[in-house]
N, C-alpha and C positions, 0 to 999 in steps of 0.2 A: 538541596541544591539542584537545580535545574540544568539539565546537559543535553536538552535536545531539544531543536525546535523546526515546526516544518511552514514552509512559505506554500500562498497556494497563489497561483497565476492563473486567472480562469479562461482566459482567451485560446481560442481553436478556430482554425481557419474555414471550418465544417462540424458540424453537428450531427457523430454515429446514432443512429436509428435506436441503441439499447442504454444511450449515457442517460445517468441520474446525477451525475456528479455540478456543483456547482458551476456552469460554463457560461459562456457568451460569444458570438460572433469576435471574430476579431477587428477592433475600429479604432483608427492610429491615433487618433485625437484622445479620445478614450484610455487607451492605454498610456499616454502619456499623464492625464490625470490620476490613473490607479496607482502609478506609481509615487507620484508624491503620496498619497493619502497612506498608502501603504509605507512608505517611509515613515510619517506622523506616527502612523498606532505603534511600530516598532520603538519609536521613539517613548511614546506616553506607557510602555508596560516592561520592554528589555531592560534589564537590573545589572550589566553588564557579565554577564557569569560565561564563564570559559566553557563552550559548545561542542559538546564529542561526535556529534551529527547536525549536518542540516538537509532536509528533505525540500527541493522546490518542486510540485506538484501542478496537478491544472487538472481540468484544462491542459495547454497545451505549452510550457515556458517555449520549448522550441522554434514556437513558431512566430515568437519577437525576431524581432529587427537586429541588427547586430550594434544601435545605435541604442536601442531599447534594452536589449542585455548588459552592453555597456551600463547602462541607470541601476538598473537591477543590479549588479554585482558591486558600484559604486556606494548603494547604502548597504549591503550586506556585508562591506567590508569593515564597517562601523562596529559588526558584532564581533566579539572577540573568541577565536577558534581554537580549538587543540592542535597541537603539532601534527596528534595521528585521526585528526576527525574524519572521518565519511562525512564527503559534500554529494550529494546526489540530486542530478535534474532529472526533472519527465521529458522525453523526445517522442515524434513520431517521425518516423523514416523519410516520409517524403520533407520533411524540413530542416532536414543535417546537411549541411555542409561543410568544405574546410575549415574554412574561417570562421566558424561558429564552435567547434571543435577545439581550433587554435584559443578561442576568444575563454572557453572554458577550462580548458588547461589552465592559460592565464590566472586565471581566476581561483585555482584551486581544486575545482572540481573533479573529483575521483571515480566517482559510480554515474554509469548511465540507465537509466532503466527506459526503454522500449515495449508500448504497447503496439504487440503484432496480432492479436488476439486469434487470425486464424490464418491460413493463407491458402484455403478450398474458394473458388471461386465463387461457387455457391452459398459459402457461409460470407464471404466480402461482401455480398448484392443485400443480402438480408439486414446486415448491419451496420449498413451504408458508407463500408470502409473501402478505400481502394488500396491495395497491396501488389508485390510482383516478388516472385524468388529472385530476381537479376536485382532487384534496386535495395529489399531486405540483407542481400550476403552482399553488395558493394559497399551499404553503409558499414554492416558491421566490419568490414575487412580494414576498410578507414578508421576506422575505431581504433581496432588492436595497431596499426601502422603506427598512428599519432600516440600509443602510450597509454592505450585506455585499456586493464586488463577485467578491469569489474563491470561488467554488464549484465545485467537483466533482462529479458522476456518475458513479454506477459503472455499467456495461450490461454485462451480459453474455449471452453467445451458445452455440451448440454446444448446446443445449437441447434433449434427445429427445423426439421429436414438429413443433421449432420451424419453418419454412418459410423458406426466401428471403425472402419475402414478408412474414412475421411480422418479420423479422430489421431488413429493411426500414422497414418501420412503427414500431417500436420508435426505429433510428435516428432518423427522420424528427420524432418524437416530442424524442428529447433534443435534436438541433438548433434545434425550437423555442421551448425554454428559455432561448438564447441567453446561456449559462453559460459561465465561462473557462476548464474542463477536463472532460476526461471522461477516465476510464478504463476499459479493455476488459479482457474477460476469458470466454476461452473454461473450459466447465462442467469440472472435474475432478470424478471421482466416485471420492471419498476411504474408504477404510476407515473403521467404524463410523459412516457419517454414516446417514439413514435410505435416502436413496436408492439407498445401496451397501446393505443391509440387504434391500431389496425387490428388487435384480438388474437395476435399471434398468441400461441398457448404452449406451455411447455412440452416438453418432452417427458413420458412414461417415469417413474423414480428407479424402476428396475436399470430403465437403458443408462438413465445418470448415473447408479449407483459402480456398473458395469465399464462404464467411460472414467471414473475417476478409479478404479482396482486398474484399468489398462493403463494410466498415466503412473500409477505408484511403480506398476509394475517392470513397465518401459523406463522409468529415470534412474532407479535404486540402483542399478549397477555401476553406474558414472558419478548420480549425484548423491548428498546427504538428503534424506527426507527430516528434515528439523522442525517446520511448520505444520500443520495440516494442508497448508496449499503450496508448498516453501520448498524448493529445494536447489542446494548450493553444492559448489565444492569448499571442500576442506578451508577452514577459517575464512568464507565469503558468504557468511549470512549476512542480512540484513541489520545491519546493527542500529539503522533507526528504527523500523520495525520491531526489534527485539525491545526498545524498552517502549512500545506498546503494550507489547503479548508479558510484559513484566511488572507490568504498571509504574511506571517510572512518571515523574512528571513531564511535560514538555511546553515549549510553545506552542501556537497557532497563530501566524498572522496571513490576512486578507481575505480573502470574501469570501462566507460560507465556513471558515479553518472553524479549528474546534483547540483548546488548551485546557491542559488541567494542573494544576498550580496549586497546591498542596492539597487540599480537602475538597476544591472547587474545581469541576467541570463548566468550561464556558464553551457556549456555541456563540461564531459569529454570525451576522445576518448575511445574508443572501440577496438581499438588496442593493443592487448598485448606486441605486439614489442615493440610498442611507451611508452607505458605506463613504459613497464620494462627498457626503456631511459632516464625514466624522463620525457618525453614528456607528460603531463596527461592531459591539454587543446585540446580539439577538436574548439571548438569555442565558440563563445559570442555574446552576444546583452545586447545594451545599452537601457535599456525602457527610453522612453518622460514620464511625470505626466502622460498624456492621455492612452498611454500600460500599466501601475500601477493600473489606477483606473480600466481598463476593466478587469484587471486582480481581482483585487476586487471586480468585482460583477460574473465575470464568474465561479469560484472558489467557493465563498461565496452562492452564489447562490443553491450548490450542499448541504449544508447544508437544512435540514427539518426545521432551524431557521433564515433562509436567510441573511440578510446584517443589522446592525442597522443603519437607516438611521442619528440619531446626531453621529456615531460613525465614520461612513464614514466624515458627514460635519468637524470632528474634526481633521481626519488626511488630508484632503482633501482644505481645505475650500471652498470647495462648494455641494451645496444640489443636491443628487442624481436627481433629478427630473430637475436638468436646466445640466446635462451631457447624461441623457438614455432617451430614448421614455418609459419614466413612463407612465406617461397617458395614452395613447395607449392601452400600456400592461394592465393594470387594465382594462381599457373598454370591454377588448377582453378575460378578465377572465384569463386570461394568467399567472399573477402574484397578490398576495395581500400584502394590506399595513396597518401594525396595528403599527408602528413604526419602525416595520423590512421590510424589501420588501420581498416578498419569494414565491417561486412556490407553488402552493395547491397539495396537496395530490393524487387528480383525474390527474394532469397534470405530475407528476414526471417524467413518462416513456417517455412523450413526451419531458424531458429539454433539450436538445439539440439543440430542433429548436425554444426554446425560448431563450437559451444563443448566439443563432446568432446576438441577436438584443442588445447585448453590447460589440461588439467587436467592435471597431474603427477602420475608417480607418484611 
């Protein structure tokens, strides 16, 4: 049964210097088209099933029209919801207002998540975001005013040029927000974004590894560290995220979205052309048992709670330890097992080259 599904709206009214993410200018004409088309595909694949989350993503949804959200919430109201769902949109600061707020409430929606990603002036220029502390804490103060108590930040670090010290400040910065999540996220510098275009080049792995031990370190007292990049307060994780890192199935609709629907991963295309043809399939893959379960521990794994191991034998039937080089990994400190398997705390920053060791061939 399918209980989660995420909307992408790719429109932004500016285009950050490090996005890799499916975008586009935003163009009125234009967006009145995506929206029908993206009504169709919801139409030709949703199977009516009751939705524990919905994720609308971008791009930028925020920075529709209030006449435009209107549309957008008007076919989304077509899918049929849990009483206790997590509805959650993407915002950026400079495009909240009252009435956009009001118009969400309406709507249903419960979580805001806010990409801030830095607020050092030096790091804004580089990533061609424009930010200010007075317009960042007036949005969120309207937030919480209007009824909104689950909100999200996004920060991000690893920033060439950025300091300890900036990295610091920044933190210090989202904590004073006193928000019920924040998500972390060291800079990846992506093919064809503009900052790969101009040769910016990363930052040392030492200084990265040193900036994310100072963010563990800096949130753990306020918040839960639940994800590798995750952290909440008490019962305000991300609960469409979580049946990612779970492998749970979901939807994907509109441009660029990705779903996976029992055994099948589908990515959508990324063509606007296409997509405004109806054409919304880029392509697919059929997972064996054997791509699922790797999928279930590489995923699950990213949780600070790791995998239970009778919970895997239950969908699985068989015991993680006769599918992974468990063994191994325990001896080698690598991973622990108190009935969940799971990376230790000293090793987080290094998961990556421990999630090599359950991928299948």
């Amino acid at each position: 049964m399918i209980k989660n599904c995420y909307i992408h709206i790719p429109f932004c009214n500016s285009i950050c210097a490090y996005c890799d993410f499916c975008k586009l200018l935003k163009n009125e004409k234009i967006v009145d088209s995506y929206l029908m088309h993206l009504e169709r595909e919801i139409k030709s694949l949703y199977k009516d099933e009751l939705l524990e989350t919905i994720y609308i993503g971008g791009g930028t949804p925020s920075c529709l029209s209030l006449s435009q959200l209107n549309k957008l919430f008007a076919i989304l109201k077509k899918i049929k919801k849990d009483k206790n769902i997590e509805y959650t949109i993407e915002c950026n600061f400079d495009t909240i207002t009252p009435q956009k707020l009001q118009l969400f409430r309406e709507n249903g929606i419960n979580r805001l998540s806010f990409g801030l990603e830095s607020i050092n002036a030096k790091n804004l220029a580089l990533l061609e975001r424009n930010e200010s502390k007075k317009k960042v804490k007036d949005v969120i103060v309207l937030c919480k005013k209007m009824g909104f108590k689950n909100i999200n930040v996004d920060l991000m670090y690893a920033i060439p040029g950025e300091t300890m010290v900036d990295l610091e400040k920044d933190i210090d910065f989202v904590l004073s927000l006193n928000i019920s999540h924040i998500s972390t996220y060291s800079l990846i510098i992506e093919d064809h974004t503009k900052l790969a275009i101009n040769n910016v080049d990363y930052i040392s792995q030492d200084l990265d590894e040193a900036m994310y031990q100072l963010i563990c370190k800096k949130l753990k007292d306020k918040y839960i560290h639940y994800e590798i990049s995750n952290f909440s307060l008490e019962n305000y994780q991300s609960k469409h995220n979580l049946c990612y890192w779970k492998n749970k199935n979901y939807y994907g609709f509109g441009l660029g979205a990705s779903s996976y629907l029992k055994n099948k991963r589908i990515n959508n295309t990324r063509s606007l052309t296409k997509y405004l043809h109806d054409e919304y399939i880029l392509d697919y893959e059929i997972l064996t048992k054997a791509d699922i379960m790797s999928y279930e521990m590489i995923l699950g794994l990213r949780l600070l709670k790791g995998v239970n191991k009778q919970e895997f034998k239950y969908k699985y039937q068989k015991n993680i330890e006769d599918v992974f080089p468990i063994k191994k990994l325990l001896q080698e400190k690598l991973i622990c097992d108190d009935g969940n398997i799971y990376i230790p705390i000293d090793k987080l920053y290094i998961s990556n080259e421990i999630l090599i060791n359950f991928i299948k061939e």
